[in-house]
C-alpha positions in Angstrom: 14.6 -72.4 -4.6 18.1 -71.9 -6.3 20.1 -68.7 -6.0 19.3 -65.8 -8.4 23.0 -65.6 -10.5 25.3 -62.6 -10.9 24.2 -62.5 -14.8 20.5 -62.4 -13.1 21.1 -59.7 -10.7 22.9 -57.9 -13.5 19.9 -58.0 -16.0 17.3 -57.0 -13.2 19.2 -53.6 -12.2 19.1 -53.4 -16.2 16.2 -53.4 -16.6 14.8 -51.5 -13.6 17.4 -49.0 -14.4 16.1 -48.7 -18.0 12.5 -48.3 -16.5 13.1 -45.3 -14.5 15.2 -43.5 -17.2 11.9 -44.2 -19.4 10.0 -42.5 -17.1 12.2 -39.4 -16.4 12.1 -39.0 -19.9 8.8 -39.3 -20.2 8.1 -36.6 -17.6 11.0 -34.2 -19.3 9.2 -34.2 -22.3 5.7 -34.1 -21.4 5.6 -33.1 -18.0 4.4 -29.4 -17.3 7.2 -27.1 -15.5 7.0 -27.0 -12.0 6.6 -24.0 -9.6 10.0 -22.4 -8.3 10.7 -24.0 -4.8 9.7 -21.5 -2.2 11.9 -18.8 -1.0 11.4 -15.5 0.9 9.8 -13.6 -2.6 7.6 -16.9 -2.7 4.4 -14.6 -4.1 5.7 -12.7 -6.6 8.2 -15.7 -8.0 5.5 -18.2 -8.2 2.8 -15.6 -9.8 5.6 -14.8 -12.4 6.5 -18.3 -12.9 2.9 -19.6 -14.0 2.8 -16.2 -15.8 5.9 -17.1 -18.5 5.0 -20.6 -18.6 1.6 -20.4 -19.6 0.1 -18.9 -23.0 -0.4 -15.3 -22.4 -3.8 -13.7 -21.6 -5.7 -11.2 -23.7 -6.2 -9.0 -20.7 -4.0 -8.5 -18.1 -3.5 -6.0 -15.4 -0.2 -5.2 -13.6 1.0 -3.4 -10.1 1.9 -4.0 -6.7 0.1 -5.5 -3.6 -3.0 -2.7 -4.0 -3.9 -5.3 -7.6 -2.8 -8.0 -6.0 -6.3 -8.1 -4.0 -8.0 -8.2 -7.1 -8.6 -12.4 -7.6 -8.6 -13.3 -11.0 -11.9 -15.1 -10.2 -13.4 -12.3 -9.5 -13.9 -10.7 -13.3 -16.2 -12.0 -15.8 -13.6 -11.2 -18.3 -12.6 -14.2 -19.9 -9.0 -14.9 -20.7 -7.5 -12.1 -17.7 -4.4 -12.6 -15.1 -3.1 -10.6 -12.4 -0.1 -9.5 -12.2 -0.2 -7.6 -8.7 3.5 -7.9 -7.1 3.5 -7.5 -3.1 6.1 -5.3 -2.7 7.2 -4.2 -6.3 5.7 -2.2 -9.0 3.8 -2.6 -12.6 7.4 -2.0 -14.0 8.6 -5.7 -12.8 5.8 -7.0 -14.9 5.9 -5.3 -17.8 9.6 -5.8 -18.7 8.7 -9.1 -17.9 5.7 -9.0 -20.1 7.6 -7.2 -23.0 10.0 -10.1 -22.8 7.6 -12.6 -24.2 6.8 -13.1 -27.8 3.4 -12.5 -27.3 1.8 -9.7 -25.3 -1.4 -9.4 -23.9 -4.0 -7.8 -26.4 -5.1 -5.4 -23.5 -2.8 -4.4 -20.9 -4.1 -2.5 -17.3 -1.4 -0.7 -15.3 -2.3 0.4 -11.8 -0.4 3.7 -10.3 -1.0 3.9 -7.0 2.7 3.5 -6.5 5.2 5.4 -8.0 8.2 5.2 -5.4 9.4 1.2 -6.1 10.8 0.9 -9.6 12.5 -2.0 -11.5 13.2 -5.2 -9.9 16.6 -6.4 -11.6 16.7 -9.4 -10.3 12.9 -10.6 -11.1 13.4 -9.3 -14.2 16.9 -10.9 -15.1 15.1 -14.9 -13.9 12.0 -14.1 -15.5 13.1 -12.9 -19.1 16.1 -15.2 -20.2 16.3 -18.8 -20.8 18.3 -19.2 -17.7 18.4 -22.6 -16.2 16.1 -24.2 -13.7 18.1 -24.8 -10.5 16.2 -28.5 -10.7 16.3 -30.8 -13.7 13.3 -30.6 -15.2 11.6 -33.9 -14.5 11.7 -33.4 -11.0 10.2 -30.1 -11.3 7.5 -31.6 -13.5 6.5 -34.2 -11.4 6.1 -31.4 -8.6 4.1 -29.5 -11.0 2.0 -33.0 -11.5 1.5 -33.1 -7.8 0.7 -29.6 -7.2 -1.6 -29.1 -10.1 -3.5 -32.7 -9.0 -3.6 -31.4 -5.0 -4.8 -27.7 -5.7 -6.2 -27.4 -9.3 -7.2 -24.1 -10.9 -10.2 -22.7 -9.4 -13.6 -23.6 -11.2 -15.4 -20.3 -13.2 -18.1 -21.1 -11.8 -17.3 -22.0 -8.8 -15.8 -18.6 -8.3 -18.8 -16.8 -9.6 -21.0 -18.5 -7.2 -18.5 -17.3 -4.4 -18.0 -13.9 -5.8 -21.7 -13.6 -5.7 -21.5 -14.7 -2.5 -19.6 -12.2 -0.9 -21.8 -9.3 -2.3 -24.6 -11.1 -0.7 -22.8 -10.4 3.0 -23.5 -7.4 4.8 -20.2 -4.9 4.4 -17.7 -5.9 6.9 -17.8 -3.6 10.2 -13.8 -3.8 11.3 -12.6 -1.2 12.6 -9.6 0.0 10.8 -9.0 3.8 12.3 -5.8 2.5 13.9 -4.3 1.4 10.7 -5.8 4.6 8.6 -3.8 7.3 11.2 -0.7 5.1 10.7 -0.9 5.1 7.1 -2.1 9.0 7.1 0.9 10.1 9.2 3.1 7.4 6.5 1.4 9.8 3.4 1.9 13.2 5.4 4.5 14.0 3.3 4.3 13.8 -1.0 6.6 10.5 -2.4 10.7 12.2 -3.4 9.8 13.9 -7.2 13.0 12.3 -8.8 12.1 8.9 -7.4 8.2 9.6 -8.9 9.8 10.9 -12.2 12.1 7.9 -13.1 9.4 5.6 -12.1 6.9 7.4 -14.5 9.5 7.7 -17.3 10.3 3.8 -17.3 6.8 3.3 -17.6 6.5 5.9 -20.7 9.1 3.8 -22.6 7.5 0.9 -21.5 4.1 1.7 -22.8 5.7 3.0 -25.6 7.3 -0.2 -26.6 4.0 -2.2 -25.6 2.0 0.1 -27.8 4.3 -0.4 -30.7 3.7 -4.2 -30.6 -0.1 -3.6 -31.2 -1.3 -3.6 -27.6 -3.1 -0.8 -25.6 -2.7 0.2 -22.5 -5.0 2.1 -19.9 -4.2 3.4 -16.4 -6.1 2.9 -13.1 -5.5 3.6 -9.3 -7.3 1.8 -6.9 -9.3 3.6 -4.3 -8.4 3.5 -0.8 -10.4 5.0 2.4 -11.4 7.9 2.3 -9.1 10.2 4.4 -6.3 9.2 2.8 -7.7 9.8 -0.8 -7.3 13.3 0.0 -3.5 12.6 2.1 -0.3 14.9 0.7 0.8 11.7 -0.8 -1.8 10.1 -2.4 -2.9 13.7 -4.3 0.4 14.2 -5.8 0.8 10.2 -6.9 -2.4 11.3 -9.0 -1.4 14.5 -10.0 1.8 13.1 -11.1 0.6 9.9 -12.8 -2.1 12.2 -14.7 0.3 14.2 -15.7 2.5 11.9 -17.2 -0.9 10.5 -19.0 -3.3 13.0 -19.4 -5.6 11.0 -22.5 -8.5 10.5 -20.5 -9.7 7.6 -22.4 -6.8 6.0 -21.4 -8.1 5.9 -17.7 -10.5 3.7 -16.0 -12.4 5.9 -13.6 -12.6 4.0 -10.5 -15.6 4.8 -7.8 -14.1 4.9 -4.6 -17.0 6.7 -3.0 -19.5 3.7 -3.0 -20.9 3.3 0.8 -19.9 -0.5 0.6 -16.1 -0.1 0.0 -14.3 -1.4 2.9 -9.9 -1.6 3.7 -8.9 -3.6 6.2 -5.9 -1.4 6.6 -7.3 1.9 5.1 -5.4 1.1 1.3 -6.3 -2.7 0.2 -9.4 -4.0 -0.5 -11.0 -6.7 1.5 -12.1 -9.6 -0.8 -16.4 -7.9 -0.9 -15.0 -4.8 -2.5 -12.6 -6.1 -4.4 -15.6 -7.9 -6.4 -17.3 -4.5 -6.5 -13.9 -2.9 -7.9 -13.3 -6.3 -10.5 -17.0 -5.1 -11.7 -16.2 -1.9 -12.3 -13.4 -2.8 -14.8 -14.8 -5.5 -16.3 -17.6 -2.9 -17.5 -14.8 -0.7 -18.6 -13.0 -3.6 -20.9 -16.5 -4.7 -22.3 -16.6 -1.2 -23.9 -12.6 -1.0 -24.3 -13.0 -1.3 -28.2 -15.4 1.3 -29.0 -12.7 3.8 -27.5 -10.0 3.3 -29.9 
C-alpha cells in the first residue's frame, strides 16, 4: 500500500473541512433556536424563551407561580400558552408580550400578586435582538435534540390524562401545617405603595395592549379556604378590583367547589387545576359575546 501524499492529506482535511461547514450552515439556517442553557431562573428563562420564538398564541394567560399550575394541556382552548413565572409577576410577561409584533388576540392576567413588579433583567434578554451567548448552530442542534428526546405533549394524549385525573378520588394530604404558615405570612395586608405601582404598571400595560386590538380580562386564582378570607388576600382583591372595577372584564373563579385541593394551602394540585382550566375555558368560549 503506498503512502497517502502531503497533496492527499491536504485535499482530505479539504474536504472534510468543507463538509462540516456545510452542515453548520445548514443547521444556522434551518435549524430551530435552541433552549437557553440552564441557570438558577431555569423555569421562567426557558418558558420565555419558547414563548418569543414561537408564533404567538390567540389566548394567553400571564402571572406568577399560582398560573404556573395551570398545564397548557389542560384547556380545550385551542391555540393557548402559559405564561405563569415562579417567582415574578404578570408584568415580566406582558412587557415581554408587548415587545412582539404580534400580541395574543385574548390576553388573561392573574392578580393574586401584587407585591413583585418588573423584572428588568427578564425583560431587557427577552425583548431586544440581543445576542445568543452560543452561535446559533450549536444551539439549534440542541434544540434538534431536545425537541426529538421530549416532543410536545400530544392533545390528546393530554385530554385522556386530564380526564384522568378528574376520575381520581380528591387527594386527602394534609396541608394544615403549610395553611397556618401561609395564614400567619398573610396576617398582615401587602405595603399599599408596593400594591399601587404594581397595579399602575399594569394599567399602562393593559392600556397599551388594548390599543393594539387585544382584550384583556382579570382573574385570581382560589386558594384554601382560610386564607381566602386572610388580611392579605382580601385587600389584594379589594385593591386589584379597584383598580378594574368592569365586571365583565373578570373571570369569576369558584373556589368553593368541595373537590378543590392546595397542597400548600395557595397552588393547585394538578386534579383542580383541571377543574380551574374548565372553568376558564367556559369563560373564553363565550369571551366574544361580551364585547
Amino acid at each position: 500500500m503506498s503512502p497517502t501524499s502531503p497533496l492527499q492529506w491536504i485535499l482530505k482535511c479539504a474536504v472534510t473541512a468543507a463538509l462540516a461547514l456545510s452542515l453548520y450552515a445548514v443547521v444556522s439556517i434551518a435549524g430551530p433556536r435552541a433552549p437557553p442553557l440552564p441557570t438558577s431562573r431555569d423555569g421562567a428563562v426557558t418558558l420565555l424563551d419558547r414563548y418569543v420564538n414561537e408564533p404567538a398564541p390567540s389566548v394567553l394567560l400571564v402571572g406568577s407561580s399560582f398560573t404556573a399550575r395551570l398545564n397548557e394541556e389542560y384547556f380545550d382552548t385551542p391555540d393557548l400558552k402559559v405564561l405563569g413565572l415562579t417567582g415574578g409577576s404578570p408584568i415580566t410577561a406582558l412587557e415581554i408580550a408587548l415587545a412582539r409584533d404580534n400580541l395574543p388576540k385574548t390576553i388573561l392576567v392573574e392578580l393574586n400578586v401584587l407585591t413583585r413588579g418588573e423584572d428588568r433583567a427578564l425583560v431587557e434578554r427577552f425583548s431586544g435582538d440581543g445576542a445568543p451567548s452560543f452561535p446559533r448552530p450549536i444551539r439549534s442542534a440542541i434544540a434538534f435534540y431536545e425537541r426529538w428526546h421530549h416532543p410536545p405533549p400530544d392533545r390528546n394524549s393530554a385530554r385522556l390524562v386530564a380526564a384522568a385525573l378528574l376520575r381520581d378520588k380528591p387527594s386527602d394530604f394534609d396541608n394544615r401545617v403549610w395553611v397556618e404558615r401561609v395564614m400567619h405570612e398573610w396576617s398582615a395586608a401587602p405595603a399599599e405603595a408596593i400594591t399601587h405601582t404594581d397595579l399602575t404598571a399594569l394599567k399602562r400595560l393593559v392600556e397599551k395592549i388594548e390599543a393594539r386590538g387585544s382584550k384583556v380580562y382579570f382573574y385570581m386564582l382560589p386558594v384554601a379556604g382560610p386564607l381566602q378570607n386572610s388580611v392579605a388576600a382580601k385587600a389584594t382583591t379589594s385593591a386589584a378590583h379597584e383598580a378594574f372595577p368592569d365586571q365583565r372584564r373578570w373571570i369569576h373563579l369558584d373556589g368553593s367547589l368541595p373537590d378543590l385541593r392546595w397542597a400548600d394551602g395557595v397552588h393547585l394540585d394538578e386534579r383542580s387545576a383541571v377543574m380551574i382550566a374548565q372553568q376558564i375555558d367556559r369563560f373564553l368560549s363565550g369571551a366574544g359575546e361580551r364585547h
